[in-house]
DSSP file (Angstrom, degrees, kcal/mol; ACC not computed):
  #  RESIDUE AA STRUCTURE BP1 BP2  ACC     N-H-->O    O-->H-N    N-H-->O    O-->H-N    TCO  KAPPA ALPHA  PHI   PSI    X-CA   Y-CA   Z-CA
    1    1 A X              0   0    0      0, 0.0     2,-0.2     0, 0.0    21,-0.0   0.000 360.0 360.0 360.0 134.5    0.0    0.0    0.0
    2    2 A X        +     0   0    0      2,-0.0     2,-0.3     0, 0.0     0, 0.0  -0.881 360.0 150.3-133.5 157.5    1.1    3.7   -1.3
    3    3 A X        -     0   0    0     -2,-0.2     2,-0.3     3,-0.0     3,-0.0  -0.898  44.4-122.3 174.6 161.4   -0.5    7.2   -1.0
    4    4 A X    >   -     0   0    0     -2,-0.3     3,-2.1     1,-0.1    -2,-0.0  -0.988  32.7-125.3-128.3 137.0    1.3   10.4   -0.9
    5    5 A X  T 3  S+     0   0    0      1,-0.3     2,-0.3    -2,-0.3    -1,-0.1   0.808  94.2  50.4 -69.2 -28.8    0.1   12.1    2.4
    6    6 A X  T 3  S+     0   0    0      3,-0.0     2,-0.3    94,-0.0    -1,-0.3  -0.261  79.4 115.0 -87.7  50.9   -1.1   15.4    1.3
    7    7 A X  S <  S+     0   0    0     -3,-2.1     3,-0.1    -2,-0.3    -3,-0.1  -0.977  71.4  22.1-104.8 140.5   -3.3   14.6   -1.2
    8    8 A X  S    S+     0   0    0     -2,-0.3    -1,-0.1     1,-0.3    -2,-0.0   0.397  84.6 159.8  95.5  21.2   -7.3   15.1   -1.3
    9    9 A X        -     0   0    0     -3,-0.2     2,-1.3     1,-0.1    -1,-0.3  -0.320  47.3-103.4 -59.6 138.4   -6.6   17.9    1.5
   10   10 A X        -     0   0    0      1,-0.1    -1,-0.1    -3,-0.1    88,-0.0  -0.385  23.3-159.5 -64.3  79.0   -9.4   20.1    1.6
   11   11 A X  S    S+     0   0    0     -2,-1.3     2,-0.5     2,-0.1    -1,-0.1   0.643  83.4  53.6 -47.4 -25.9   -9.5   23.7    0.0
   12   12 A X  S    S-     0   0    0     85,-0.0     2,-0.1    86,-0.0    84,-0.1  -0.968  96.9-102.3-129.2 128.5  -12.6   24.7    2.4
   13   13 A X        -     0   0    0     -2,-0.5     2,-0.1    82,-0.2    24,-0.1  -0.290  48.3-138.3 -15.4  96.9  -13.0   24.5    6.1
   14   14 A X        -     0   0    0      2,-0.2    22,-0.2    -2,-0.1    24,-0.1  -0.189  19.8-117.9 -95.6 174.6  -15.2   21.2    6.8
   15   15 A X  S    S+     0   0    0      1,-0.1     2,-0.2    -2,-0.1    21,-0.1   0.990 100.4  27.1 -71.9 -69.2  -18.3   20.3    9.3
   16   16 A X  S    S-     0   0    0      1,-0.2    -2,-0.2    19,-0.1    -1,-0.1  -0.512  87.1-100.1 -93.4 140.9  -15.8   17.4   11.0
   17   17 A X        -     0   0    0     -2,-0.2     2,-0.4    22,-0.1    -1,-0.2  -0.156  42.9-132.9 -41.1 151.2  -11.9   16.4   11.6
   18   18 A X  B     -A   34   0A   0     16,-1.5    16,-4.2    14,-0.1     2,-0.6  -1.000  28.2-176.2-119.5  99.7  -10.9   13.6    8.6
   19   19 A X        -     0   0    0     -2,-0.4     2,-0.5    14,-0.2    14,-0.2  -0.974   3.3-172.9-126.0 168.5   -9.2   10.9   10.4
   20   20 A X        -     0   0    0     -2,-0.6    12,-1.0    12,-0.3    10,-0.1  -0.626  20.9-141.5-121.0  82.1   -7.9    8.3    8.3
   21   21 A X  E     +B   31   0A   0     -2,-0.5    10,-0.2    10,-0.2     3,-0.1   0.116  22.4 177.1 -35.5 132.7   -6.4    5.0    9.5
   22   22 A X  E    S+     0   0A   0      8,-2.5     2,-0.4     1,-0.4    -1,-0.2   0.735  70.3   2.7-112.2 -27.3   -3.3    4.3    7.0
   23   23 A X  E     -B   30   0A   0      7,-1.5     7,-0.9     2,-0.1     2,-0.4  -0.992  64.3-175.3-156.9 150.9   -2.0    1.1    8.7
   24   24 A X  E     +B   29   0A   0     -2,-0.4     5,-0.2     5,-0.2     2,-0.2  -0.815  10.6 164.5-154.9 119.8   -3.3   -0.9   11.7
   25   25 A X  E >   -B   28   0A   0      3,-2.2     3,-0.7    -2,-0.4     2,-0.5  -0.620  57.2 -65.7-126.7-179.5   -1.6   -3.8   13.2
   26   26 A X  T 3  S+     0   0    0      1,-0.2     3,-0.1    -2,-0.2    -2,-0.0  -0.777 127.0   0.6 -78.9 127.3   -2.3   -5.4   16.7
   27   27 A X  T 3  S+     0   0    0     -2,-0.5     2,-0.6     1,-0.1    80,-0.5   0.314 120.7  84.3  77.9  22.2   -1.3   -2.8   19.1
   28   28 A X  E <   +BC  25 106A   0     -3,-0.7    -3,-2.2    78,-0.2     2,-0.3  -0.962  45.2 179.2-134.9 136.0   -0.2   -0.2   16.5
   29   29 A X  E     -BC  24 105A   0     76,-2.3    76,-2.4    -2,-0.6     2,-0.4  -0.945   9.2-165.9-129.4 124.4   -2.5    2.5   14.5
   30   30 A X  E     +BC  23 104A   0     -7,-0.9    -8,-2.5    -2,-0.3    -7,-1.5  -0.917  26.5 179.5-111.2 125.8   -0.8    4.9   12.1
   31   31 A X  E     -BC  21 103A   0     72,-1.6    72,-2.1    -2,-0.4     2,-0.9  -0.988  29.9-135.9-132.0 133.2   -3.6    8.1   11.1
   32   32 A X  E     - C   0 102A   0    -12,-1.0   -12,-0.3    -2,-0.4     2,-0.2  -0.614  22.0-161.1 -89.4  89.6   -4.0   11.0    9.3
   33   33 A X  E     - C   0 101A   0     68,-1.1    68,-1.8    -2,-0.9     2,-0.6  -0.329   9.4-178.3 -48.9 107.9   -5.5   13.7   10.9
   34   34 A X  E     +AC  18 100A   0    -16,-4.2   -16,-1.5    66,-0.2    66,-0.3  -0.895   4.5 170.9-131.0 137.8   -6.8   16.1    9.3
   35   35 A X  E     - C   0  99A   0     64,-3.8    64,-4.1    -2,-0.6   -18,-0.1  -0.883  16.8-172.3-135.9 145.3   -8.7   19.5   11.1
   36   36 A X  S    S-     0   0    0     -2,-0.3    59,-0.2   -22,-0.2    58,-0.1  -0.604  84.0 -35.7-127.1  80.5   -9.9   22.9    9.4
   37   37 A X  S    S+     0   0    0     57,-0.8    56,-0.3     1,-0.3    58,-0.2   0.101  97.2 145.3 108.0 -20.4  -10.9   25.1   12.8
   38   38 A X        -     0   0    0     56,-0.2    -1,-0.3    54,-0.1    54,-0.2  -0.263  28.6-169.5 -70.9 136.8  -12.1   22.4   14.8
   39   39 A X        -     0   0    0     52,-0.1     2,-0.3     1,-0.1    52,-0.2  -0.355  38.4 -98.5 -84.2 168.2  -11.8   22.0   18.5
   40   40 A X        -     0   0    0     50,-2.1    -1,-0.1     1,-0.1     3,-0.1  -0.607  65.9-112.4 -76.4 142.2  -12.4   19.3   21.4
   41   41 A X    >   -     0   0    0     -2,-0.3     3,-1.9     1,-0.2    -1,-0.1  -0.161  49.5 -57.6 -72.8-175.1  -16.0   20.7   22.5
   42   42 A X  T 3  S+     0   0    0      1,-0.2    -1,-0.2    -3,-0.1     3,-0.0  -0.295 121.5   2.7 -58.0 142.5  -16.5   22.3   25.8
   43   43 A X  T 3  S+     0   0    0      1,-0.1     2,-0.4    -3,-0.1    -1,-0.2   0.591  89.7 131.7  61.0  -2.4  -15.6   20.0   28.6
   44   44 A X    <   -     0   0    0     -3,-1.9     2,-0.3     2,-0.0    -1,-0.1  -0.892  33.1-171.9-126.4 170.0  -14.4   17.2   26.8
   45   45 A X        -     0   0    0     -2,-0.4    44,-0.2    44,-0.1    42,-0.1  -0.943  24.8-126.7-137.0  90.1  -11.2   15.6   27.8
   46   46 A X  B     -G   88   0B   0     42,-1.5    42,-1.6    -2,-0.3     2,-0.2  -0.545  26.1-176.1 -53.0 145.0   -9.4   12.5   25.5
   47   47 A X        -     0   0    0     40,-0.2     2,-0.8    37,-0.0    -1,-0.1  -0.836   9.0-173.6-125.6  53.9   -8.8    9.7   28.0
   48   48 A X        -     0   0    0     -2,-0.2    38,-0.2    35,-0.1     2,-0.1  -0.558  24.3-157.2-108.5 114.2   -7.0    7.3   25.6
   49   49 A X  S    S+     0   0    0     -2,-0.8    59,-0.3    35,-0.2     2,-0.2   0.382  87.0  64.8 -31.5 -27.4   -6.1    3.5   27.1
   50   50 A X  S    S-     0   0    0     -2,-0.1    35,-0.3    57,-0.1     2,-0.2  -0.652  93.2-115.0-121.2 150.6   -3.4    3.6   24.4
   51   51 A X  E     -D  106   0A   0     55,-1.1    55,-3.6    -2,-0.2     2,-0.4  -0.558  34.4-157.0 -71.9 130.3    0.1    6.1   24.0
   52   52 A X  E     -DE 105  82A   0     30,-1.0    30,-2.2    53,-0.2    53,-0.2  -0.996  12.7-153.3-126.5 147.3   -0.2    8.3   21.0
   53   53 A X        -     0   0    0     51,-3.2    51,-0.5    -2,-0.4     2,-0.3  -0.147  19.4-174.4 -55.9 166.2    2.6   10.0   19.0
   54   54 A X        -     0   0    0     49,-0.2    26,-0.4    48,-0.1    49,-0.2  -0.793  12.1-179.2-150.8 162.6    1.7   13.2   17.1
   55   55 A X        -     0   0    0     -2,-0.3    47,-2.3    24,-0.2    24,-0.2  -0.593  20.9-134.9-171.2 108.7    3.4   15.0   15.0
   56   56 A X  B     +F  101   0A   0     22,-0.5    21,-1.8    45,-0.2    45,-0.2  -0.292  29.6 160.9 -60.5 134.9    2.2   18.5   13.1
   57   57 A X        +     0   0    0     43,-2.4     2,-0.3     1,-0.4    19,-0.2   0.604  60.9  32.0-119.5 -10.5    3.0   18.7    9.4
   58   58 A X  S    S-     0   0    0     42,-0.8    -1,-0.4    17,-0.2    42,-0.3  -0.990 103.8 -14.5-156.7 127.1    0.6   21.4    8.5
   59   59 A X  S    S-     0   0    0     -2,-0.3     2,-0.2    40,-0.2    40,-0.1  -0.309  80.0 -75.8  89.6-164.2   -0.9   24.0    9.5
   60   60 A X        +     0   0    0     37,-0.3     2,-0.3    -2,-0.1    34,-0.2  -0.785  42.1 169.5-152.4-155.8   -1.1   25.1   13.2
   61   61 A X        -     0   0    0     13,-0.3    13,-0.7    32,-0.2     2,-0.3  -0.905  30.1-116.4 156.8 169.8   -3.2   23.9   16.6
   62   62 A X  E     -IJ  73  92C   0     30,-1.6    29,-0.9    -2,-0.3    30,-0.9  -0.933  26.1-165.5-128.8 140.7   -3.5   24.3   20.5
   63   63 A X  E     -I   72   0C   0      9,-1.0     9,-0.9    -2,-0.3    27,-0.1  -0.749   6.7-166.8-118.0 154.6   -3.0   21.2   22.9
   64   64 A X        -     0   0    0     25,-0.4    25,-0.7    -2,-0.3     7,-0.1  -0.601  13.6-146.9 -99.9 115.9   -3.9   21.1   26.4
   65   65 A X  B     -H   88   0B   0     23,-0.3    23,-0.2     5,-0.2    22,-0.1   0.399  15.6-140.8 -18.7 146.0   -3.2   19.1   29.0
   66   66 A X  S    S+     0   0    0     21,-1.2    22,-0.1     1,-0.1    -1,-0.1   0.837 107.7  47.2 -98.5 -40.6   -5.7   18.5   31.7
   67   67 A X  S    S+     0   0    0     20,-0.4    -1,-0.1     0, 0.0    21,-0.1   0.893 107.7  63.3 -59.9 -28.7   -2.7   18.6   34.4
   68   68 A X  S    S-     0   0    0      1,-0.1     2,-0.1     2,-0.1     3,-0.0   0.097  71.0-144.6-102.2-173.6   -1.1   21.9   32.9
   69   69 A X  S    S+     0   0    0      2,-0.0    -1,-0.1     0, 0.0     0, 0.0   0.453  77.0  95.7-108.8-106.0   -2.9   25.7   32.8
   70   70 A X  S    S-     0   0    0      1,-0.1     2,-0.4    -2,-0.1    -5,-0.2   0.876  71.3-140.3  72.4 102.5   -1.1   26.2   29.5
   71   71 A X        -     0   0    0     -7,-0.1     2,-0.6    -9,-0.1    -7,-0.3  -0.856  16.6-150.2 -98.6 124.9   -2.0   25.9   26.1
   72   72 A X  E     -I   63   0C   0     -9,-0.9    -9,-1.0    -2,-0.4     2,-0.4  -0.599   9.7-146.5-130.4 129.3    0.6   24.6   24.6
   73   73 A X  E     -I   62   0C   0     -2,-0.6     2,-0.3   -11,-0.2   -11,-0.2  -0.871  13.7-154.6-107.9 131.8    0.6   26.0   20.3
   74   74 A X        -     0   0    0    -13,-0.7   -13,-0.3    -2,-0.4     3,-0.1  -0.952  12.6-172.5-110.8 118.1    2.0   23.4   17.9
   75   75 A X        -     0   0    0     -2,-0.3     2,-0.3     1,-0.2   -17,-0.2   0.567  44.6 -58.5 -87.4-115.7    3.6   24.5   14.5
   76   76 A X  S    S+     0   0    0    -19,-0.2   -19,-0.2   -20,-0.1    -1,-0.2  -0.891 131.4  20.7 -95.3 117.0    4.8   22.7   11.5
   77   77 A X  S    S+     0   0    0    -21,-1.8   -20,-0.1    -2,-0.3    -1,-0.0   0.164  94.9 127.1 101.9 -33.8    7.5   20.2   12.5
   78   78 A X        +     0   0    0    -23,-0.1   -22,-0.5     1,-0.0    -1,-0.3  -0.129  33.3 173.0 -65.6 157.1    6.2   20.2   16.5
   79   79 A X        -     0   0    0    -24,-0.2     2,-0.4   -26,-0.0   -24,-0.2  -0.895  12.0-174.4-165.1 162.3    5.4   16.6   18.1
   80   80 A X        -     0   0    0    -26,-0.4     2,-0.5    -2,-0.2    -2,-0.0  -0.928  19.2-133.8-146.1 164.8    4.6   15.4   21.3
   81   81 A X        -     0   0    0     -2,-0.4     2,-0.6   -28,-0.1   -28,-0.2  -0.972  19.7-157.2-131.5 114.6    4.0   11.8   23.1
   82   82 A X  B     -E   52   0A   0    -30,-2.2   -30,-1.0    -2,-0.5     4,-0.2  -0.838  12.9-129.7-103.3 129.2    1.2   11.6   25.1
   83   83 A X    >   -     0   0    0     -2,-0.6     3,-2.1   -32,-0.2   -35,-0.1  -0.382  43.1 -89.4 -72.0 144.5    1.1    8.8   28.0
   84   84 A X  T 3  S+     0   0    0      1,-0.2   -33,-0.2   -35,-0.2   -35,-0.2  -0.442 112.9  21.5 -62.4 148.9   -2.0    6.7   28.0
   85   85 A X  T 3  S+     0   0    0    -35,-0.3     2,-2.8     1,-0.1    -1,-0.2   0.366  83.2 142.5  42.9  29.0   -4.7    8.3   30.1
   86   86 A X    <   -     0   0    0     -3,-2.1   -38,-0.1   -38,-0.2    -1,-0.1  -0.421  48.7-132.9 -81.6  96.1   -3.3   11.2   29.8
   87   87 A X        +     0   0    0     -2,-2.8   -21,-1.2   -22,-0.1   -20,-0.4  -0.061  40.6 145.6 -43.6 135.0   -6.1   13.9   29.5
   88   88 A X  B     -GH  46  65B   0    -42,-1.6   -42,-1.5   -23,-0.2     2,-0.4  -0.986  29.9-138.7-142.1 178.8   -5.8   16.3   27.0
   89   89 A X        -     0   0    0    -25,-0.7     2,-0.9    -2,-0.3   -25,-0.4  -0.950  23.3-129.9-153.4 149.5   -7.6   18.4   24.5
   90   90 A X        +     0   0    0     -2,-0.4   -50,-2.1     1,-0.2   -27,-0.2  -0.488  30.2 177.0 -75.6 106.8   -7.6   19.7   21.1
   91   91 A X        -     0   0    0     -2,-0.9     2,-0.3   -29,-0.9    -1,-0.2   0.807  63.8 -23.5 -90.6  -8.7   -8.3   23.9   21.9
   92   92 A X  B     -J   62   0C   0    -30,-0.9   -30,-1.6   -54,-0.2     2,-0.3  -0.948  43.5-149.2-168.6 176.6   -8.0   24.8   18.0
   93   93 A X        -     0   0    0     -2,-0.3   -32,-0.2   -56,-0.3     6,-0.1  -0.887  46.6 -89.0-147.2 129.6   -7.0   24.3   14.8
   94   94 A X        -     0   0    0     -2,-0.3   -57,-0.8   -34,-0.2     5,-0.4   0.075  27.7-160.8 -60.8 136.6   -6.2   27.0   12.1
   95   95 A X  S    S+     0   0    0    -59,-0.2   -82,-0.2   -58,-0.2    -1,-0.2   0.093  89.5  61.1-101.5  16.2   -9.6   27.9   10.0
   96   96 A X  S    S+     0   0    0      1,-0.5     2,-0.3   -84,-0.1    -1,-0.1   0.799 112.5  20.1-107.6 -53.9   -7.2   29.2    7.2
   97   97 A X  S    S-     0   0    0    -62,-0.1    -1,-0.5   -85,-0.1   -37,-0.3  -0.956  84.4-104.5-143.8 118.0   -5.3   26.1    6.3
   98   98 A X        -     0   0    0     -2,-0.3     2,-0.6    -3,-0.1   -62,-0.2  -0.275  36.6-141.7 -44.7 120.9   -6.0   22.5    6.8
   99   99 A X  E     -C   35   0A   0    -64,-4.1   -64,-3.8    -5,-0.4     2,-0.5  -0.878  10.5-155.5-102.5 145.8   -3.8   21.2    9.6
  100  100 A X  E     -C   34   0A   0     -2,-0.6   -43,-2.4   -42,-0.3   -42,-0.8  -0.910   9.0-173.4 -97.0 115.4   -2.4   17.7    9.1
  101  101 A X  E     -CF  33  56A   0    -68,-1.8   -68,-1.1    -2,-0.5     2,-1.0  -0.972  14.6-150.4-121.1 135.2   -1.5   16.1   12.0
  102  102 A X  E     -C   32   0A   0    -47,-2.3     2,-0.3    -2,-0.4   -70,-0.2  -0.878  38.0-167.7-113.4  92.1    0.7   11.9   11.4
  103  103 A X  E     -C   31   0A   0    -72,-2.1   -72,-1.6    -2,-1.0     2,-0.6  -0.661  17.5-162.4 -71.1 143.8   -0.7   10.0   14.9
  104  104 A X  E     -C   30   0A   0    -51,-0.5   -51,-3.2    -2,-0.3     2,-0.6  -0.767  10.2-163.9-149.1 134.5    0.4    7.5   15.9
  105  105 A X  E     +CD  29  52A   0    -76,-2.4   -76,-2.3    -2,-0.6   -53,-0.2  -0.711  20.5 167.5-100.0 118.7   -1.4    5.1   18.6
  106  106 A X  E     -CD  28  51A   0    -55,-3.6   -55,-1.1    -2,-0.6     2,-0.5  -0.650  35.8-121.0-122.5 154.9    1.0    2.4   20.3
  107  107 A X        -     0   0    0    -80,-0.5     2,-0.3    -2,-0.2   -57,-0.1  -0.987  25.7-144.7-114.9 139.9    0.1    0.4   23.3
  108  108 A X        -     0   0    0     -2,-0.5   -24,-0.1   -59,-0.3    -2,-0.0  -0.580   2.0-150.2 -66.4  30.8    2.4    1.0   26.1
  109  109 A X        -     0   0    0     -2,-0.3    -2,-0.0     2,-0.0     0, 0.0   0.365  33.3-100.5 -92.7 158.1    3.1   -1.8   28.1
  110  110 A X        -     0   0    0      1,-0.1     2,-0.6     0, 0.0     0, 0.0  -0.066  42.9-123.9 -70.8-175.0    4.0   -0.7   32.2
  111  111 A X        -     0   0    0      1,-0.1    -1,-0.1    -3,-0.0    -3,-0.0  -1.000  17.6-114.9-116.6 100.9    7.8   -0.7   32.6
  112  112 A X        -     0   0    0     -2,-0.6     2,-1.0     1,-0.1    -1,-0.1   0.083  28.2-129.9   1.0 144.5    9.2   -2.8   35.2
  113  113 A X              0   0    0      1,-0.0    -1,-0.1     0, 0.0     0, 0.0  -0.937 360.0 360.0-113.1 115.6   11.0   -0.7   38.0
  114  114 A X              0   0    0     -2,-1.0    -2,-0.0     0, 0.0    -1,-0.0   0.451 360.0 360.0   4.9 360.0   14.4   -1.8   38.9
């Protein structure tokens, strides 16, 4: 399987996020994300069992953290690793320009301590 990752981006601002599973194994999901202005809604928090990857390619966004005050602005190039159940939330996405976000959702397994 082949695809070139910015193709069929959108030219106009859409109702909903596009995500697109590209590859899915047991315990791995590779997506394309794709957002024109859209937020997490009021009050809601992902809570997801699984570690995700992110990495902005396009575009721009706001991240926050449920622990932090902070909002945390992601450009072109930005990525972050989020620990499973770590709340966070999308607080924008540029209404100008599709942003492109390459997730990726890994299962974590606990770590031993020493």
């Amino acid at each position: 399987m082949a695809g070139n990752f910015f193709s069929g981006l959108p030219a106009q601002p859409e109702v909903a996020e596009r995500f697109e599973t590209l590859l899915s194994k047991p315990g791995l999901r590779i997506e394309r994300i794709v957002s024109t202005g859209q937020a997490s809604p009021p009050g809601f928090w992902y809570d997801q069992p699984d570690a995700e990857w992110v990495l902005l390619l396009k575009g721009s966004a706001g991240i926050r953290f449920a622990a932090e005050t902070a909002v945390k602005t992601l450009l072109p190039g930005d990525w972050l690793h989020i620990a499973p159940r770590q709340r966070h939330r999308v607080e924008w996405t540029d209404s100008k320009e599709a942003t492109v976000w390459l997730a990726v959702h890994f299962a974590d397994p606990p770590h031993d301590e020493p």
